[in-house]
Every structure is written in C-alpha cells, then in structure tokens.
Backbone as a printed PyTorch tensor [residue, N CA C, xyz], in Angstrom:
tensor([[[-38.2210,   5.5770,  18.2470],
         [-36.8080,   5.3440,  18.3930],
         [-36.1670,   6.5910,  19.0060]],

        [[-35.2830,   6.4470,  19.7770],
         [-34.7530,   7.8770,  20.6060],
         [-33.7540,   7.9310,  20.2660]],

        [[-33.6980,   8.7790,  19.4990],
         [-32.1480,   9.5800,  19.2730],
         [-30.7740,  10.0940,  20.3260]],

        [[-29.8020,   9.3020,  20.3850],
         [-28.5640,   9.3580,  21.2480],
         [-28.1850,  11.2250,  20.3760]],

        [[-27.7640,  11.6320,  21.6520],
         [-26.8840,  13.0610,  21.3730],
         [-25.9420,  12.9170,  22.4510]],

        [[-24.5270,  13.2530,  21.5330],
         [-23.2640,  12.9710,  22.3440],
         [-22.2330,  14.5770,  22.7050]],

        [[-21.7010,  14.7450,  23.6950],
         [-20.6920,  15.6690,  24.0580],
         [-19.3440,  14.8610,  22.9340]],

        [[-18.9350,  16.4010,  22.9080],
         [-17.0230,  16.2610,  22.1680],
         [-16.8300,  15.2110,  23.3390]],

        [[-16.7120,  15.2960,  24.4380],
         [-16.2730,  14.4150,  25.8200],
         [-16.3170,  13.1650,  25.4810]],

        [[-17.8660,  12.9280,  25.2220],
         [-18.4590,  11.5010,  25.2390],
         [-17.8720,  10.8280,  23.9200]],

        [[-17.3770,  11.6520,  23.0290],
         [-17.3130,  11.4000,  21.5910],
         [-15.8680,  10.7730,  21.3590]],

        [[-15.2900,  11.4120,  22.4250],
         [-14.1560,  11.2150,  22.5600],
         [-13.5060,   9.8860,  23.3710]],

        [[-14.4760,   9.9140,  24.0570],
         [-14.2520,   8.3290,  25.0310],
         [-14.0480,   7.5040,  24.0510]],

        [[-15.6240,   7.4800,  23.6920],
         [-15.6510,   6.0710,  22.4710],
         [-14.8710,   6.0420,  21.5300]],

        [[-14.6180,   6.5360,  20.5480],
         [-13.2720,   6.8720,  19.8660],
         [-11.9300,   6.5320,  20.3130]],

        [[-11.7040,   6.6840,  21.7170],
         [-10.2720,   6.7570,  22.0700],
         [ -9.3930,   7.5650,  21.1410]],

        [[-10.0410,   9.1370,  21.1690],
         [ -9.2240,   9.6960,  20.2240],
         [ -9.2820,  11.0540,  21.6250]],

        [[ -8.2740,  11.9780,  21.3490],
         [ -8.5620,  12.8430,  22.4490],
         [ -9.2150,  13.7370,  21.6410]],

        [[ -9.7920,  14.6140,  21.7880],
         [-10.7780,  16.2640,  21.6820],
         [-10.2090,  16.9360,  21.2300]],

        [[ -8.8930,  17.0490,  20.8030],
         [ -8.3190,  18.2660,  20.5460],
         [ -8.2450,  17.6960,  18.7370]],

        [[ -7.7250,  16.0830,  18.5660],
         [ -7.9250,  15.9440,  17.3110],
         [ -8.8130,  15.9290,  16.8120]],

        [[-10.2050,  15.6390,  17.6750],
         [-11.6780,  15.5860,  16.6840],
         [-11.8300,  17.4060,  16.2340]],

        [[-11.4240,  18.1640,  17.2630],
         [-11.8530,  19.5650,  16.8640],
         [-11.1390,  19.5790,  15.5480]],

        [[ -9.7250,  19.7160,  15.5890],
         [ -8.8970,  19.8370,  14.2350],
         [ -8.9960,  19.2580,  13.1280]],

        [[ -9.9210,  17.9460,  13.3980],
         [-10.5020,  17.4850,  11.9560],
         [-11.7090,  17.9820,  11.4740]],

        [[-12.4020,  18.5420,  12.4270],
         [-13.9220,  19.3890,  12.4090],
         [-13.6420,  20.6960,  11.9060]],

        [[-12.5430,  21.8270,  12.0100],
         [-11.8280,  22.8930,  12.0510],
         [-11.3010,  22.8220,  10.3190]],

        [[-10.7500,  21.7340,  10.3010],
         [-10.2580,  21.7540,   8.6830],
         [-10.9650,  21.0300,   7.6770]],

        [[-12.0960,  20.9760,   8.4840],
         [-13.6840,  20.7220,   7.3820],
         [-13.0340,  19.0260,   6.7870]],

        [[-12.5290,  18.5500,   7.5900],
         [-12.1070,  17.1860,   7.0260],
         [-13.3640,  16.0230,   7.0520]],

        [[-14.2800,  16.1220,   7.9700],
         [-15.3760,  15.8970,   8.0550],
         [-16.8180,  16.5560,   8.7820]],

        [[-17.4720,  16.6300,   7.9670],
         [-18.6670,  17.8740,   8.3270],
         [-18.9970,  18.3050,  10.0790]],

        [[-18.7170,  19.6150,  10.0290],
         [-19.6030,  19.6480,  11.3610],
         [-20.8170,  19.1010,  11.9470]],

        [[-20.8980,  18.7490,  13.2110],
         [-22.2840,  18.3300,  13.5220],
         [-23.4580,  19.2350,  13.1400]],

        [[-24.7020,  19.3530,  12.8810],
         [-25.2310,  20.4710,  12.7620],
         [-25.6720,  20.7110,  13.7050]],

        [[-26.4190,  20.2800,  15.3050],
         [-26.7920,  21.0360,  15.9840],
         [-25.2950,  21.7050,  17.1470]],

        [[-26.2370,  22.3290,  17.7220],
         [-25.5500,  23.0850,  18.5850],
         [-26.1790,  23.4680,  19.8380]],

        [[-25.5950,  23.3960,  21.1790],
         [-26.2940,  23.7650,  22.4120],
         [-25.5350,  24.4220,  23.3760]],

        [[-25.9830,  26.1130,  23.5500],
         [-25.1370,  26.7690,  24.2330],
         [-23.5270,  27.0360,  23.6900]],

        [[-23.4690,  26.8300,  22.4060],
         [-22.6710,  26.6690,  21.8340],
         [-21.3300,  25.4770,  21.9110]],

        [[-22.1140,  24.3780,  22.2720],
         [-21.2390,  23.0110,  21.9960],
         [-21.5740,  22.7470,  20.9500]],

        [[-20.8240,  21.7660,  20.6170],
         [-21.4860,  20.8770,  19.4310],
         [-22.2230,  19.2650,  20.6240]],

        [[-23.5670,  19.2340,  19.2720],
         [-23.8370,  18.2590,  19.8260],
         [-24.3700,  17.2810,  18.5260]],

        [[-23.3730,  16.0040,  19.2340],
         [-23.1120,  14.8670,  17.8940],
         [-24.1320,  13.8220,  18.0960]],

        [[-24.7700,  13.2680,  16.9760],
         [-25.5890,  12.4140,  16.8450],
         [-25.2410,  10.8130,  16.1100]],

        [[-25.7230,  10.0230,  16.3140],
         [-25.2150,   8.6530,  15.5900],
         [-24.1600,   8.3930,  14.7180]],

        [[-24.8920,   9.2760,  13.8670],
         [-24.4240,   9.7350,  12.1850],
         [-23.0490,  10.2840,  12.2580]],

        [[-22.9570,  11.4050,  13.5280],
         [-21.7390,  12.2820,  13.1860],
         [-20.8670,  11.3830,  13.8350]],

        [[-21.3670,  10.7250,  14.9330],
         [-19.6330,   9.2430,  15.3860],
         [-19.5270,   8.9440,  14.7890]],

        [[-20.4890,   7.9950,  13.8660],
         [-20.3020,   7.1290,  12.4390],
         [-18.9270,   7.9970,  11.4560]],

        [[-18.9690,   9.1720,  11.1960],
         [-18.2160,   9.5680,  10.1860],
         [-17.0840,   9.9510,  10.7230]],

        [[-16.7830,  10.1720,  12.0760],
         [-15.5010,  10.4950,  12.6880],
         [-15.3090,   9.3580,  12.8590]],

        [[-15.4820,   8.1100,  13.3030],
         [-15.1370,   6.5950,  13.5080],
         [-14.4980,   6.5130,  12.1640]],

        [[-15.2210,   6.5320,  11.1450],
         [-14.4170,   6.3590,   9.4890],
         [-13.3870,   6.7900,   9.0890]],

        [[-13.9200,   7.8480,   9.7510],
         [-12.1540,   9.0240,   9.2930],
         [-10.7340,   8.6840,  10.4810]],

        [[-10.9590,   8.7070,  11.2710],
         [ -9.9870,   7.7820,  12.3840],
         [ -9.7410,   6.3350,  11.9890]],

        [[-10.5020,   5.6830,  11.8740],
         [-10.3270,   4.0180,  11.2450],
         [ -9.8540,   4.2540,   9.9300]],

        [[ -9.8570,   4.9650,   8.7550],
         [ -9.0670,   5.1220,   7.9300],
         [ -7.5480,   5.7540,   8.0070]],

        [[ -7.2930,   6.5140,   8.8250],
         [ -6.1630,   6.5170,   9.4750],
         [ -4.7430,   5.6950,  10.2080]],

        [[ -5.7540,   4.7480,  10.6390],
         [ -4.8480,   3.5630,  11.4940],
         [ -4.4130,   2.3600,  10.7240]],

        [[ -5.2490,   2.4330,   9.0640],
         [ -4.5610,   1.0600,   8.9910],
         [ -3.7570,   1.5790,   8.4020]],

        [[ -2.8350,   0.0650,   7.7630],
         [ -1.6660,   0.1980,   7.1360],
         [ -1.2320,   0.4900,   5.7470]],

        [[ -0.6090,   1.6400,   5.0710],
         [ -0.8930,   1.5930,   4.0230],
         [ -0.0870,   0.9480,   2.8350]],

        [[ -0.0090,   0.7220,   2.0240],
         [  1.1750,  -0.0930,   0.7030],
         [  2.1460,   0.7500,   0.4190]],

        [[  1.8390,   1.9460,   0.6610],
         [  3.3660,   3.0170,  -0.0840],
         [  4.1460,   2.9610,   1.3720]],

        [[  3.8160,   2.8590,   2.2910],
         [  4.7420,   2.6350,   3.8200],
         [  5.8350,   1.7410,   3.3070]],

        [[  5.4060,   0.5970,   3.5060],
         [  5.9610,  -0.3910,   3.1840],
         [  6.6830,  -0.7070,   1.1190]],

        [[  6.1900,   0.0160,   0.6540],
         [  6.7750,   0.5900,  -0.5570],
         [  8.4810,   1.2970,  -0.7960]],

        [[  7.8550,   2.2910,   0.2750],
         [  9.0730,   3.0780,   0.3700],
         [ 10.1830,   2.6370,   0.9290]],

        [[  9.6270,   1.7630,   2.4360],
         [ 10.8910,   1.0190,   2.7950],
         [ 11.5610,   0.5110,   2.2670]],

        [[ 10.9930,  -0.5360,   1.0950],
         [ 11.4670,  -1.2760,   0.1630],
         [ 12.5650,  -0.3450,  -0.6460]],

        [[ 12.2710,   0.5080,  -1.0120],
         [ 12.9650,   1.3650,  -2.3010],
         [ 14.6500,   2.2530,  -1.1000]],

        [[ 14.3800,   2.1010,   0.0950],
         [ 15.0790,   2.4280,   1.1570],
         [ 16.4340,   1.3470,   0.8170]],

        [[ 15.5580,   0.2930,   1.1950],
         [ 16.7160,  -1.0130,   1.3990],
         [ 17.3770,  -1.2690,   0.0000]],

        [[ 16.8510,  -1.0280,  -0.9290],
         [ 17.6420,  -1.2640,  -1.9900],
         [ 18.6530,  -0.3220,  -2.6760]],

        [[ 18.4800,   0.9560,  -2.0520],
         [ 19.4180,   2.2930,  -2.5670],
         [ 20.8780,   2.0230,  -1.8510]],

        [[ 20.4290,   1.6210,  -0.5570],
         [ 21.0660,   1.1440,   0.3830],
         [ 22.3430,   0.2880,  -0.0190]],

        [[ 22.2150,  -0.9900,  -0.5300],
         [ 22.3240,  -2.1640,  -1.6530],
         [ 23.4410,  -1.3730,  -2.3900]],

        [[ 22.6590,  -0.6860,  -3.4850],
         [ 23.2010,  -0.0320,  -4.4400],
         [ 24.3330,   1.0090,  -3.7200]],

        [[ 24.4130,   1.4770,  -3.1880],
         [ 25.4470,   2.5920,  -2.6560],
         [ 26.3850,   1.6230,  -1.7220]],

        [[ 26.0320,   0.2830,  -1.2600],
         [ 27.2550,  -0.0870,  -0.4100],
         [ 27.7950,  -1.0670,  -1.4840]],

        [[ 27.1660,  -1.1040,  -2.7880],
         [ 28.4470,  -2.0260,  -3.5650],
         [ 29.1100,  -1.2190,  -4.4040]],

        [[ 28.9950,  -0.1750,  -4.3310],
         [ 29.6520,   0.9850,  -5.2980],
         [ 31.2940,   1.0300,  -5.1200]]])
C-alpha cells in the first residue's frame, strides 16, 4: 500500500481552508503536528488530513447555544419594550 504525503499547499486545497489557518491551528497545538518533516516543511500524511478535516468540520456546524442566545436576545427585547 503506498503511502500519500501531502504539502501545507496540497492540504490546503482539499480542505478549502487557506494555510495560514492550518498553521495557527498547528502553532496552538490545537491539533498535533505532523511528525515528519522535509527540508523543513511539514509533510502530512492520511492521518494528519484526517484530523485537520475533524477539527475544521467541527467548526462549521451549527451550534445550540447560537441559536440559544438569540432566543434569550428576543425575549429581553420583549421585556424592555413592555416596560
């Protein structure tokens, strides 16, 4: 089986995330560095898209306190215009 090794570049295509956020999530140890390295890139393997895909896809959806808060918005709202 042959092992895929990807550039930040390439990593970044697929993702549709730009490079500057994968570094800053790599930078604040939000998810592990790749471990190899070449010439001093990083170079990402299956595994390491897999866990930046997760951490980006956990990002985008929608969460319940969003829509929570709005709620608690519209009703203060309520309360202060029948005062």
């Amino acid at each position: 089986m042959d092992t895929i090794l990807l550039t930040l570049k390439d990593v970044a295509s697929i993702l549709n995330v730009k490079p500057y956020r994968i570094n800053y999530v790599l930078a604040t140890k939000l998810v592990p560095e790749p471990a190899s390295r070449f010439g001093n890139k990083r170079i990402f393997t299956e595994q390491d898209l897999q866990r930046l895909r997760d951490h980006f896809t956990a990002k985008r959806e929608p969460s319940t306190t969003a829509r929570d808060t709005e709620h608690d918005h519209e009703t203060q709202t309520e309360v202060c215009a029948g005062s």
